[in-house]
C-alpha positions in Angstrom: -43.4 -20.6 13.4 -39.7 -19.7 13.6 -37.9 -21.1 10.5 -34.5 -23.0 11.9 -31.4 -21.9 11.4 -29.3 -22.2 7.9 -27.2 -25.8 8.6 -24.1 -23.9 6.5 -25.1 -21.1 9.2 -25.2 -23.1 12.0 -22.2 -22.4 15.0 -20.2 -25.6 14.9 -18.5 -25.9 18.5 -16.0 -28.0 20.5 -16.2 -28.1 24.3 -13.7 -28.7 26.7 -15.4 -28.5 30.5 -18.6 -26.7 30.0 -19.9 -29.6 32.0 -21.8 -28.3 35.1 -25.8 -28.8 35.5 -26.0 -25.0 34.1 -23.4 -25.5 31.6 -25.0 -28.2 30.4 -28.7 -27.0 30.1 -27.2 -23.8 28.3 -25.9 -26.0 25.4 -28.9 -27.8 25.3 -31.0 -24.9 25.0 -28.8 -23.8 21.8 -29.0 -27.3 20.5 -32.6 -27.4 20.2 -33.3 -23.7 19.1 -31.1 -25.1 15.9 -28.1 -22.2 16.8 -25.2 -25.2 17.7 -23.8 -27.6 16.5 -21.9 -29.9 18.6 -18.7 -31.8 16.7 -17.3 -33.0 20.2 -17.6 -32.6 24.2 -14.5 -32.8 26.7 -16.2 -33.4 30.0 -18.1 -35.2 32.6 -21.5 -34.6 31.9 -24.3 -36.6 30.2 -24.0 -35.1 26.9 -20.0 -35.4 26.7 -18.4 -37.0 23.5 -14.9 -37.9 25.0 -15.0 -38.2 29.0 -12.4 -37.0 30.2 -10.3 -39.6 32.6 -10.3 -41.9 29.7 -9.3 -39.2 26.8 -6.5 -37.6 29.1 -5.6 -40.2 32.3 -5.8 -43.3 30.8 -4.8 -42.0 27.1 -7.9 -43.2 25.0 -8.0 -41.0 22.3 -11.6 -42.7 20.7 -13.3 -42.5 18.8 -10.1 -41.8 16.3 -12.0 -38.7 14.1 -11.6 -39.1 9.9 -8.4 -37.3 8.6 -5.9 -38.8 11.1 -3.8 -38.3 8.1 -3.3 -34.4 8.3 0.0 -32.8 8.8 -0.3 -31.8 12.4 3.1 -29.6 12.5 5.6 -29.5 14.9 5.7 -27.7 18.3 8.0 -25.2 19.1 10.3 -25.7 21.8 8.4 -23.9 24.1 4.9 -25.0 23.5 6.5 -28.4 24.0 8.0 -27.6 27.5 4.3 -25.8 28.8 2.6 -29.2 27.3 5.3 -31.3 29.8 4.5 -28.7 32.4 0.6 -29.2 32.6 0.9 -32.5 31.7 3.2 -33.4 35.3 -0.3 -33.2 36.9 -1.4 -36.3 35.0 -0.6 -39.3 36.8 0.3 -41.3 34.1 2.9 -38.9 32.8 5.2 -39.8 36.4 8.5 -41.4 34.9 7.6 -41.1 31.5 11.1 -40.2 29.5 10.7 -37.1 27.6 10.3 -38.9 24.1 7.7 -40.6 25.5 6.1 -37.1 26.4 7.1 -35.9 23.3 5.4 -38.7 21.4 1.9 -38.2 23.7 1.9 -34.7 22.5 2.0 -35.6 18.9 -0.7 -37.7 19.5 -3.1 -35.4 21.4 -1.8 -32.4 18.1 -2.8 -34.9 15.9 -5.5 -36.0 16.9 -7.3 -31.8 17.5 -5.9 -31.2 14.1 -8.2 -34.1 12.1 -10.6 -33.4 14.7 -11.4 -29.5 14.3 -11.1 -30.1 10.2 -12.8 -33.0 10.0 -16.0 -31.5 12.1 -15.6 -28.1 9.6 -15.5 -26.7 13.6 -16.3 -22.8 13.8 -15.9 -22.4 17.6 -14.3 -24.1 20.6 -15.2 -23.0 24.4 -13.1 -23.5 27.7 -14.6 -23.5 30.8 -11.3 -22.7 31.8 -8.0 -21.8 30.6 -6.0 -24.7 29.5 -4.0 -26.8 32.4 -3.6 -30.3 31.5 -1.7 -30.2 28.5 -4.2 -32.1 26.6 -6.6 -28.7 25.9 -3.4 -26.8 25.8 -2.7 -29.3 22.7 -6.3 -28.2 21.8 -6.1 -24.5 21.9 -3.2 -24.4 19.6 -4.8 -27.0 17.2 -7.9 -24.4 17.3 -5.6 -21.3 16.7 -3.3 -22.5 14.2 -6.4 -23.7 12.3 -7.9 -19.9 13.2 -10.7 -21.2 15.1 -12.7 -19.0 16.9 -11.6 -19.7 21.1 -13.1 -17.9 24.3 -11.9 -19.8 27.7 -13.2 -18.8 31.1 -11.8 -17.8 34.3 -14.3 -17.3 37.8 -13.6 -14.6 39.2 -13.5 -14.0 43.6 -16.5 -11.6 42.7 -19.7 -13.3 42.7 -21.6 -14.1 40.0 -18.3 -12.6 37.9 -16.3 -14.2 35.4 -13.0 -13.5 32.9 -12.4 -14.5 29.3 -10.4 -13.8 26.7 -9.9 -15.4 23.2 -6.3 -15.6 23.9 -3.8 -17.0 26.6 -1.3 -13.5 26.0 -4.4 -11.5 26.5 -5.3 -12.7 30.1 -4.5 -9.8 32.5 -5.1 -7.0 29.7 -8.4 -8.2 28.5 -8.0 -5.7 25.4 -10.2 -7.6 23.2 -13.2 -7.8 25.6 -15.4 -5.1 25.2 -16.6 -2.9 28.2 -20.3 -3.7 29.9 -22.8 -1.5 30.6 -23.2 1.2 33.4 -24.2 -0.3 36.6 -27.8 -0.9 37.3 -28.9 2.5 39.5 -30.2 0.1 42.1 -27.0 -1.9 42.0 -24.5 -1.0 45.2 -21.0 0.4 44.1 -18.1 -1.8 43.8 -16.2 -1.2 47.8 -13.1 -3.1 48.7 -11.9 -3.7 52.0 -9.1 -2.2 53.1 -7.4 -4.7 54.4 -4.9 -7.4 53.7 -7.1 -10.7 54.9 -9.7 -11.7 52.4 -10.9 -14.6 54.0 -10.8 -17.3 50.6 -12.7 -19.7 51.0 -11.1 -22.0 49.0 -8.1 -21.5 51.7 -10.6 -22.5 54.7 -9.9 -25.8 57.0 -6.4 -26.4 54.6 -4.2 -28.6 55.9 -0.4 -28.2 56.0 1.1 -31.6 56.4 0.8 -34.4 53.5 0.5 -38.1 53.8 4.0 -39.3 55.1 5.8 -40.7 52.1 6.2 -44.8 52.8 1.9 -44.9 53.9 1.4 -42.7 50.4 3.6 -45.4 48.8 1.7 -48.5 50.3 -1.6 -47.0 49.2 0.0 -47.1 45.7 0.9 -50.2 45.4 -2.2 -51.0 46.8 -4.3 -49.4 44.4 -2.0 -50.5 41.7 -1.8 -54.5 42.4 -6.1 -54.7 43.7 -7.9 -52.3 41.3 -7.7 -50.3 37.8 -8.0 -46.8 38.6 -9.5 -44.5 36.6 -6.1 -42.1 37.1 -3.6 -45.0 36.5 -0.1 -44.7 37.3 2.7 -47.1 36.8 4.6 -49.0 38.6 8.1 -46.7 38.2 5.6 -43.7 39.0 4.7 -45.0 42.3 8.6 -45.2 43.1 8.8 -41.8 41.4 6.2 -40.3 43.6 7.8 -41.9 47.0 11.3 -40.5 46.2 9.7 -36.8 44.9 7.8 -37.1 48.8 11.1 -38.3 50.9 13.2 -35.5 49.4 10.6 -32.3 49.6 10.0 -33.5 53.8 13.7 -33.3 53.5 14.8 -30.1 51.9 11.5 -28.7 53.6 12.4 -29.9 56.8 16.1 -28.3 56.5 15.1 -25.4 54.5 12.2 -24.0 55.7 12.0 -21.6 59.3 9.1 -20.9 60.7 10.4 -17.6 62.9 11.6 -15.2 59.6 13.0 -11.4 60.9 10.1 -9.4 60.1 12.3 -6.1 61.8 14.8 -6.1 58.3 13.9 -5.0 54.7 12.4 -7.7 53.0 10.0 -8.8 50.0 7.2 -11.3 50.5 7.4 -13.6 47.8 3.9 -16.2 48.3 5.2 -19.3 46.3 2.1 -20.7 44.4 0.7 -24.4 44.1 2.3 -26.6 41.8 1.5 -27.7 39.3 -2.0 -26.0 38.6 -3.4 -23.5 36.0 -1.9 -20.0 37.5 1.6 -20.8 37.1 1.7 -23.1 34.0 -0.6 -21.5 32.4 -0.8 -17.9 33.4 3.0 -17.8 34.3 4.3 -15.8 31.5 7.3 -18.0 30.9 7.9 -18.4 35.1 5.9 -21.2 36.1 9.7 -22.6 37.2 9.1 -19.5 40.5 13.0 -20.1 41.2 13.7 -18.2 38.1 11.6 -15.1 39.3 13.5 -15.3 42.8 16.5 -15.3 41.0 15.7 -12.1 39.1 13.7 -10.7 42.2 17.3 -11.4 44.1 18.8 -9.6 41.6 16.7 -6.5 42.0 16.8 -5.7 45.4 19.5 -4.1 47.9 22.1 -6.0 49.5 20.6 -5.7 52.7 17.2 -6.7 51.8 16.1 -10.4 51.5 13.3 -12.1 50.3 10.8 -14.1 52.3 9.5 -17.0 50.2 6.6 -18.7 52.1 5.7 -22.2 50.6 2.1 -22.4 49.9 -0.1 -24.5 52.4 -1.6 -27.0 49.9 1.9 -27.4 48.7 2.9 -31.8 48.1 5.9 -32.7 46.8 5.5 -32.4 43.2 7.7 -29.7 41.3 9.7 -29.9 45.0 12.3 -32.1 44.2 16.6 -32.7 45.4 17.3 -29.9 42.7 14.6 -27.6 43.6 15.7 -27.1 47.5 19.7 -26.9 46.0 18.7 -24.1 43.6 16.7 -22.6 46.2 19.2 -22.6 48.9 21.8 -21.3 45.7 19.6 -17.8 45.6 20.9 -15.2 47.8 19.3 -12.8 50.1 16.5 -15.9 50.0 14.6 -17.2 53.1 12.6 -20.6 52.5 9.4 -19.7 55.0 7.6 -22.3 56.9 3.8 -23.1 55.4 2.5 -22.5 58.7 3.9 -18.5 59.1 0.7 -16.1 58.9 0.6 -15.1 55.7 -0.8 -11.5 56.9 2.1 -11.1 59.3 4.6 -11.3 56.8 2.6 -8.8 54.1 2.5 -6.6 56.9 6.3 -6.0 57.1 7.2 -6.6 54.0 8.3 -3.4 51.8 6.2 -5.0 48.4 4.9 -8.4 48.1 5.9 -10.2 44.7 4.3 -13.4 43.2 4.3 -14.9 39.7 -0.1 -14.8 39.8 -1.0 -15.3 43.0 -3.9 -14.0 44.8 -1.5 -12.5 47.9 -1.0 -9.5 45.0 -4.5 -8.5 45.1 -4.3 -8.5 48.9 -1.7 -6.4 48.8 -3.0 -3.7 46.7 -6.6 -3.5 48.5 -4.6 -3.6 52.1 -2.5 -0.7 50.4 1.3 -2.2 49.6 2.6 -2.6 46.1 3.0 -6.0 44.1 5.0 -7.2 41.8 3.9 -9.5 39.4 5.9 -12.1 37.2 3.6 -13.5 35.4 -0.3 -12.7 34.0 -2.8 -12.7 37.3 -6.0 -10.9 36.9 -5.4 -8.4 38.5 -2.5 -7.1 36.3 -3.8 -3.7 35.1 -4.8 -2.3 38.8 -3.1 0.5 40.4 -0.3 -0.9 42.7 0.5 -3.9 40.6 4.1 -3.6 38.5 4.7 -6.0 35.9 8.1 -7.7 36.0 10.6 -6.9 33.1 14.4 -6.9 32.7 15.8 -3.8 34.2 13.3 -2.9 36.8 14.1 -1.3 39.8 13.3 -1.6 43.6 12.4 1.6 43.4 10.2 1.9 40.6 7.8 -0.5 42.4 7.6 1.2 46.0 7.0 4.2 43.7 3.5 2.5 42.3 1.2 4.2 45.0 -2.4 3.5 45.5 -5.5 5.7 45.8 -8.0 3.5 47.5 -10.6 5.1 45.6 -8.9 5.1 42.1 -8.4 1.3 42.9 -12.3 0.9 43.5 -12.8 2.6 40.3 -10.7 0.6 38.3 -11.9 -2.8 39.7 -15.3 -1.7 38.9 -14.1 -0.6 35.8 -12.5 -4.1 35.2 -15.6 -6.3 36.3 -17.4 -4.8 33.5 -15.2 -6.4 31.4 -16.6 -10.2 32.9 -19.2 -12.0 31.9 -22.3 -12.6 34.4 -22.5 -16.0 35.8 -21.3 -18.8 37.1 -19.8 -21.8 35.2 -17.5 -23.2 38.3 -19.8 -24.5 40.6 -17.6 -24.4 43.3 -17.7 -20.8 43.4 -22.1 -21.0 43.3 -21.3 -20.8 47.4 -20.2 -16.9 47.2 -23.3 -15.9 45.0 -26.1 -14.3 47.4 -29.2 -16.4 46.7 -27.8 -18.4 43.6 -30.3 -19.1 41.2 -29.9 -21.7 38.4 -32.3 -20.9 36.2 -30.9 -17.5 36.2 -27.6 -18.8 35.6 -28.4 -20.9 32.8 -29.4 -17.8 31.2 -26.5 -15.9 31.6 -24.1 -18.6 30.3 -26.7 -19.2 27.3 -26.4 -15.3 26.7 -22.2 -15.8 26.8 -22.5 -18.4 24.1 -24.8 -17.0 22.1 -22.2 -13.7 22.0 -19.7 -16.6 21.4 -21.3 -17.9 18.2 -22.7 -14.6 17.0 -19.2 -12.3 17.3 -20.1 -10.4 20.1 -17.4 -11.5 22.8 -14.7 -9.3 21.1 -14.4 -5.9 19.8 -12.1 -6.9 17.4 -13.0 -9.2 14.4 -12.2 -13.2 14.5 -9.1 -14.0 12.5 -10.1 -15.7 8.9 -10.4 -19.2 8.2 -7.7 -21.2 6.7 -8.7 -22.3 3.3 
């Protein structure tokens, strides 16, 4: 019989996410070998601590954890502006004043600080990188506290998926140690060349919104007959019908759906907002204006820029001042959503985006990109980092060797983990096969707990 673990040995773990069928049956299997300990669970599934609409929608932070009393520290400036950033995608944050924001974020600090020291927590795991301010609140808890962290990404590659133990590192992936060789029976890694990669997740989108006043009586509706799970207030409601009327405006005045493809331009491929891969992955430019404005400073005086607005596009983040600073930014063309996205990186002499995936179309359909913020794809041949002084021609210089780009993507994927812990993406995967996934994401945190993700050590405990 196999003695059980040492309980002083024992992996002590937070979870946010980790909440899919497999997910789920991968913690369980650790739980019962002895390996993990579980001090609390951010998620929808059965096993979950704290679910989530309460803990972040409705702003039920129970069952209060012993220690409330710690010192939480205060934010820096700019780790309070990325909080209000993910947080905008919260319903109840509409028309909150910015104390009030302020004060939530304390809250949530305090709250992961008794939490993690209270629990004597060793690990905590993200099914994905942080985007709702809430497990942004928690990473840095976990950091400043030097707790071990490893949050996910799925990758377009089936059965693939990213991590790194820290948000700076996405992009570079310097701490994750290479894979093996490639099976001898396993096929090479090809890429199309081509521009078109056929997302799925872009399939059957639709352009046009809910007008603004039938978004507003559905509301008021929800807010005067039932108690929603995603509550918003009153003064949201209002907030949300103004934030539609003026993006159909400045859209409608703004946008042309017949840009010059016959002049020099740059196809910029403006990203949804707000989501993970600009607030969180942005480098500092989830605002996009401000990498127009430097990308309007790069580029001759008789090139412009071709900002398309992306299809799923509503009208957060799209306000009155928005479409004024926009239409302030010269050389700059607002594109219609409904302009083939293909057409336009055709043309164009680069494409430019703060993380989007139109970069890595570029690239594999041959043309350079240029990158603002921390996408995947950063490290691959084509791809040119933003920084102050660059120059036009310093990215039409970045040329690409189909077959060096292969080579490096191949070289890249073995620095993924196996698996699948977004369902969603369990459509791509050739004959999917739970059980077999289960596995591989019991294998990931087994490497978690036993100091195997990263070829470098994990920082020391506070004492």
């Amino acid at each position: 019989m196999t003695p059980r673990p040492d309980p002083e040995h024992v992996a002590r773990a937070v979870f946010w996410g980790w909440h899919s069928d497999d997910a789920v049956a991968a913690v369980r299997e650790l739980r019962a070998q002895g390996r993990l300990a579980v001090v609390a669970w951010f998620g929808n599934g059965p096993d979950c601590t704290h679910r989530l609409d309460p803990f972040i929608h409705q702003f039920r932070l129970d069952p209060v954890p012993p220690g409330i009393g710690v010192d939480p520290g205060r934010l820096a400036p700019q780790e309070l502006l990325t909080f209000c950033d993910m947080y905008s995608r919260v319903s109840r944050a509409r028309a909150l004043p910015v104390h009030e924001l302020e004060h939530a974020a304390y809250c949530y600090l305090r709250f992961f600080v008794a939490l993690l020291a209270s629990g004597r927590a060793t690990h905590v795991f993200f099914s994905s990188p942080p985007h709702f301010g809430v497990d942004y609140l928690l990473y840095l808890a976990a950091r400043r506290a030097n707790v071990q962290t490893a949050f996910c990404y799925q990758s377009l590659f089936p059965d693939r998926f990213f991590y790194v133990r820290a948000l700076e590192d996405f992009g570079r992936f310097d701490e994750v140690p290479e894979g093996p060789e490639p099976d001898p029976d396993e096929p090479p890694v090809r890429i199309e060349r081509r521009f078109e990669k056929k997302l799925f997740y872009m399939q059957g989108v639709k352009t046009r919104g809910k007008p603004a006043l039938a978004s507003l009586a559905n509301d008021l509706r929800r807010l005067a007959t039932t108690r929603a799970s995603k509550p918003m207030s009153l003064a949201g409601a209002l907030q949300k019908y103004q934030e539609a009327r003026h993006f159909a405006r400045g859209y409608e005045r703004l946008a042309t759906d017949a840009p010059d493809l016959s002049v020099p331009y740059v196809y910029f491929a403006l990203q949804l907002q707000p989501e993970m891969t600009t607030s969180t992955l942005g480098a500092g430019y989830s605002d996009q204006l401000s990498a127009l404005e430097r990308l309007a400073a790069m580029i001759p005086g008789d090139w412009r820029i071709y900002a398309k607005e992306n299809p799923k596009q509503t009208a957060r983040q799209r306000g009155e001042a928005f479409f004024r600073r926009l239409s302030m930014i010269p050389k700059l063309r607002y594109v219609a959503k409904t302009v083939n996205t293909y057409a336009l990186l055709e043309g164009c002499r680069f494409a430019s985006t703060v993380t989007g995936t139109v970069g890595w179309e570029a690239i594999s359909g041959g043309k350079p990109a240029l990158a603002f913020g921390q996408p995947w794809f950063a490290q691959l041949p084509g791809v040119v980092g933003f920084r102050p002084g660059l120059t036009v021609d310093e990215v039409l210089r970045a040329t690409i060797d189909h077959a060096a780009l292969e080579r490096a993507l191949a070289a890249l994927l073995r620095r993924s983990a196996r698996g699948v812990i977004d369902p969603v993406y369990q459509g791509i995967v050739p004959g999917f096969d739970a059980a077999a996934n289960v596995t591989r994401l019991r294998s990931f945190l087994e490497r978690g707990i036993e100091g195997r993700l990263f070829v470098t050590a994990a920082p020391e405990r506070a004492t």
